[in-house]
N, C-alpha and C positions, 0 to 999 in steps of 0.2 A: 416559396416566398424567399427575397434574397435575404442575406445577412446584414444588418447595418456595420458601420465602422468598429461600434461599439460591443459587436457581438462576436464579430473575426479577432476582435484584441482579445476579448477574455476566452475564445477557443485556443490561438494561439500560444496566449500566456499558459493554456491550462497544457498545453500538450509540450512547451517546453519547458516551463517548472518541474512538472513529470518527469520527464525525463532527463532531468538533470540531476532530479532527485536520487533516481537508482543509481545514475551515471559516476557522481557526486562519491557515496558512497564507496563503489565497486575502487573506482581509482585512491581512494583513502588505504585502502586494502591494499592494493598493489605497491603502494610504497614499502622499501623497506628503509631503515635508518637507527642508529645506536639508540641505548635505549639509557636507563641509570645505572651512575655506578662505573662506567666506562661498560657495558656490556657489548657482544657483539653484535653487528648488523642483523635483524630479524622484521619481519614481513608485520606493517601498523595493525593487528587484529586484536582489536580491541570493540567487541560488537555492544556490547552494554552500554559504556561509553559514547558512542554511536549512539544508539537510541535513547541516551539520554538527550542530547544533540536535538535527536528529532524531535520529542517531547518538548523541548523551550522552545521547538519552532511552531509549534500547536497551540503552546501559551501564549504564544506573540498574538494569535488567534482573538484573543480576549481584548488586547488594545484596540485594534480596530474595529472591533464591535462595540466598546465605550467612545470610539471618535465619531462612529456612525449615528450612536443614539444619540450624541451630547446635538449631532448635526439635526438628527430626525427634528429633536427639539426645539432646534431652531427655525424649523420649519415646517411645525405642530404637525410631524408626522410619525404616528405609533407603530410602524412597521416592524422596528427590531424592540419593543419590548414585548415582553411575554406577556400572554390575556391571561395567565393566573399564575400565582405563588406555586415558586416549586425548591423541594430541598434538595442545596447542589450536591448532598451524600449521593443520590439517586446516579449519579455519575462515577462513583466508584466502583461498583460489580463491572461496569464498561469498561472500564481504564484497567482496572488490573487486567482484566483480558488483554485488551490494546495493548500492557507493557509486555505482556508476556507472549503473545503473538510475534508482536516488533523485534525481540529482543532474540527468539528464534530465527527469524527471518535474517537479522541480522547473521548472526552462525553461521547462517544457511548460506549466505551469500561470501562468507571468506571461503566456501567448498565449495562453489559453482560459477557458472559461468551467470554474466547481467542479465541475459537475454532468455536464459532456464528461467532464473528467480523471476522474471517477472513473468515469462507463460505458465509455470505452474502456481502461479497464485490464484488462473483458472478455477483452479480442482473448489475456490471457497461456494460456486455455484452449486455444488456435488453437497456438499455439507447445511448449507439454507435450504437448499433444496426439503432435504430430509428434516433436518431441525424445524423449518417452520409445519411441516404435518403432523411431527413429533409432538411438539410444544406450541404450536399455537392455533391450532385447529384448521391448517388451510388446506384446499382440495386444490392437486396440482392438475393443469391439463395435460392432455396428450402431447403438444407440442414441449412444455417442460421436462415432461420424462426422456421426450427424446435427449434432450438440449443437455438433460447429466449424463444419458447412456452416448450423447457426441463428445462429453468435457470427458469420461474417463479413457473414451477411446481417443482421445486428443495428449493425455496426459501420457498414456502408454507409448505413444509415437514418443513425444519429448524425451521421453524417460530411454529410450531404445538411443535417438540420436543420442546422446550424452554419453550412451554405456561404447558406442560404437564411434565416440571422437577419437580425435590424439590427443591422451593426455600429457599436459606437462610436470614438472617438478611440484608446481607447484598446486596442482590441482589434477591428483593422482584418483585412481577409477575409486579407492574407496571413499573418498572423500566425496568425491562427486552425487555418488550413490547416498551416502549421506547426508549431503546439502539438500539435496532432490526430495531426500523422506523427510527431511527437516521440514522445508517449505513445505510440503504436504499437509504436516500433522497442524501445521501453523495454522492452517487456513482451517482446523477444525474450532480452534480457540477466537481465530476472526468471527468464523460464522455462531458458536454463542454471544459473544459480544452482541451481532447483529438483531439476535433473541430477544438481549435482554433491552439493546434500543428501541426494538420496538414495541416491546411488552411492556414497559414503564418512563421510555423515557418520551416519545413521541406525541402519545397524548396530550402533554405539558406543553406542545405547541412552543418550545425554548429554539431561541433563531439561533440558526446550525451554526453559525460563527463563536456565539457565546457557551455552545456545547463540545466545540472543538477546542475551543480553549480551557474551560472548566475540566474536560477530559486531560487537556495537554500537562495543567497545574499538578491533578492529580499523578497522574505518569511520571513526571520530572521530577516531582518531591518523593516520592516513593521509592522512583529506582536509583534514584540523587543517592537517598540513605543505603538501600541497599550495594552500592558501590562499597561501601566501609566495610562490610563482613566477605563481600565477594574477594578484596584485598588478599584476606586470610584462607579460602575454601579452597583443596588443591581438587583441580579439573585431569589430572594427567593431560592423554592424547590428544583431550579440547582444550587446552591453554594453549594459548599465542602468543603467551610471554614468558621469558626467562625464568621466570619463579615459579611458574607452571599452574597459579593459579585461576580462579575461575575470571577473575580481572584485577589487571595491575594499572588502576589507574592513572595513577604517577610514572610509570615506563610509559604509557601513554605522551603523558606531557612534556616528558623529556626527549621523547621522539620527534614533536612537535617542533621542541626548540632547535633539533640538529636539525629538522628539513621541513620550514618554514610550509612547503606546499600543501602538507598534510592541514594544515590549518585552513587554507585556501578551499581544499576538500571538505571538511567538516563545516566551514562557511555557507559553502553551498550546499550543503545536504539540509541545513537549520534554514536557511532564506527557505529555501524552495519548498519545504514543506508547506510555512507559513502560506506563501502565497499560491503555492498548486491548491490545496484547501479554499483559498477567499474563491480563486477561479471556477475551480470542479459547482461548490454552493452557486456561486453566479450563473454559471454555464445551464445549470439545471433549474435557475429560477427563469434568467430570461430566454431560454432556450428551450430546451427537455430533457430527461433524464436520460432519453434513448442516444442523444445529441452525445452526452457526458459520457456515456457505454461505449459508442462507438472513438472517440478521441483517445480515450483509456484504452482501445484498442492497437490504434495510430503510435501512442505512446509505445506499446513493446516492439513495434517498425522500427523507430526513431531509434532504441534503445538497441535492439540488435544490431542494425546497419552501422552505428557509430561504433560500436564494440570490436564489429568486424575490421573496418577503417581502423582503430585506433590496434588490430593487431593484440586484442583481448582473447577474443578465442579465434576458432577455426571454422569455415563452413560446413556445413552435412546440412544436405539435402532432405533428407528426414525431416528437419528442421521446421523447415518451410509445409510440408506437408500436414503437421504438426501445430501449426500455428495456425493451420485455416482450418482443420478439423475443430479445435479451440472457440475460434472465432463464431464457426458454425452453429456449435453447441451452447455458447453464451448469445447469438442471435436468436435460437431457438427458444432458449430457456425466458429471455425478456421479450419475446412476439414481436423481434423485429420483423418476421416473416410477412405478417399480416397485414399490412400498408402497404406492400411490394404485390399482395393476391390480391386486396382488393383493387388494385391499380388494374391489374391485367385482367381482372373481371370486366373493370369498370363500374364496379360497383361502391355504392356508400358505407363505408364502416358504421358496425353498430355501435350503440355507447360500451357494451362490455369488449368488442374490438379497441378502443382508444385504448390512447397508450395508459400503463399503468404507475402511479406513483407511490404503491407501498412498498414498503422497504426488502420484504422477501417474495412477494408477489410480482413484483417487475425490477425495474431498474435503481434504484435506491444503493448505494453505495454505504459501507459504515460511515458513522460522523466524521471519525477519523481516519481518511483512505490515504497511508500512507505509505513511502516507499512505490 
């Protein structure tokens, strides 16, 4: 069935907000420029700050969900309100995950390459995997088991190219190796989040736009405050700024003001979350989740090939090999397989063949998929 006009824009939209998101990001990173105080030139890593960034583009999340309803109402349509009272506490075991996942990721990505961070964010299918048999009683099939024993054999290629690049100054093998494990452990605090979305919040039937937002509130107020003690906590070898500790977010803003781009960057890392979010939710309403999997996919293309062009990292061939083992094991893991055997059967998919819409059972993505 082709696509309407309407449904190319918001894959589109979803696949380059995406990837302008990491893009966005990584280049904020790369800048360097004085900091307070007259100090000298050093490299903008300031990853909290950062995802506080991201978190007010998640809140923004909330406005267009009060412009949607005010509109629904205007044309007595109950689509985005919720069919029962729900307490938006129910959204904090979520969010603190979300900050706390984001806020590593972030780390992770002043020590690696764009185009790692976003294939090893892979590894959060390895972690649902297990978590939802753990904690919520689900029987995986054969094709899923494969689809984590392809994600971990997909992650150890990644992990090889990266030990086996050329590094630079500025992204030296131990750093590498630790951005790499960073992103790893992250995706374990993803996949509870993912848990607990679907063990308490899901039920409540709360439209994903207004749960992306209520998550984003919480995030931005939480790690907003925590910015004030982080000021004073000394990080050693992981500070990226002059005072050395765990964030300096005033050398931040005065970085800002000696090189205006960085702003530019942080601009765009706060836009793009907001509306990769409305996109990815739309993609998966008028489309399908498998639709939203696969584009998500497209996205780490975009996001490597620009990286390489822009002379961010270096090619290895691994890489590539790497990214379709990946690819393989998250087709496996969501039954992309099964619509491709039934075709070449020629046979009719059964109803437990269709595709699947639970959140650790198929393709479902956290509320908040960001970065």
């Amino acid at each position: 069935m082709a696509w309407t006009k309407y449904q190319l824009f918001l894959a589109g939209l979803m696949l380059v907000t995406g990837s302008i998101n990491t893009l966005s990001a990584k280049w904020a990173d790369n800048f360097v420029a004085e900091g307070c105080g007259g100090s000298k030139e050093h490299s903008f890593q300031h990853p909290f700050l950062q995802a506080v960034g991201m978190f007010l583009g998640e809140f923004s999340c909330l406005a267009a969900f009060y412009l949607l309803r005010c509109r629904a109402e205007d044309h007595s349509d109950s689509s985005v309100n919720p069919q029962q009272p729900f307490n938006p506490l129910l959204f904090l075991p979520p969010a603190l995950c979300d900050m706390t996942g984001t806020s590593i990721m972030y780390v992770a990505l002043n020590m690696t390459s764009a185009s790692s961070f976003q294939m090893l964010r892979g590894a959060v299918i390895i972690f649902t995997g297990l978590f939802s048999v753990a904690f919520l009683g689900r029987r995986l099939v054969l094709s899923q088991w494969l689809g984590i024993l392809a994600t971990i054999l997909g992650l150890v290629v990644v992990g090889l190219a990266d030990l086996l690049s050329k590094h630079d100054s500025q992204h030296k093998l131990s750093e590498v190796i630790t951005g790499d494990l960073l992103i790893i452990m992250a995706q374990i605090i993803v996949a509870i989040q993912m848990v607990l979305e679907e063990k308490f919040v899901y039920k409540h039937n709360v439209h994903p736009l207004r749960a992306v937002g209520t998550e984003g509130l919480f995030g931005f107020v939480i790690l907003a405050l925590l910015l004030v003690p982080m000021y004073y906590i000394p990080a050693g070898s992981f500070s990226g700024n002059p005072r050395g500790t765990l964030e300096d977010a005033l050398d931040a803003f005065c970085q800002v003001g000696r090189q205006p781009l960085i702003a530019l960057a942080l601009l765009g890392n706060i836009s793009s979350i907001a509306f990769f979010n409305f996109a990815g939710i739309s993609v998966t309403k008028e489309m399908s989740a498998t639709t939203r999997m696969v584009l998500d996919s497209l996205r780490t293309v975009v996001i490597w090939a620009l990286s390489l062009l822009l002379g961010w990292e270096t090619f290895h061939s691994l890489q590539i090999l790497g990214f379709f083992i990946l690819l393989m094991g998250t087709a496996l893991y969501n039954g992309l397989h099964r619509p491709l055997l039934s075709r070449l059967s020629r046979s009719q998919p059964s109803a437990e063949e269709g595709e699947r819409e639970r959140l650790l059972g198929g393709s479902r993505s956290p509320i908040s998929d960001a970065s």
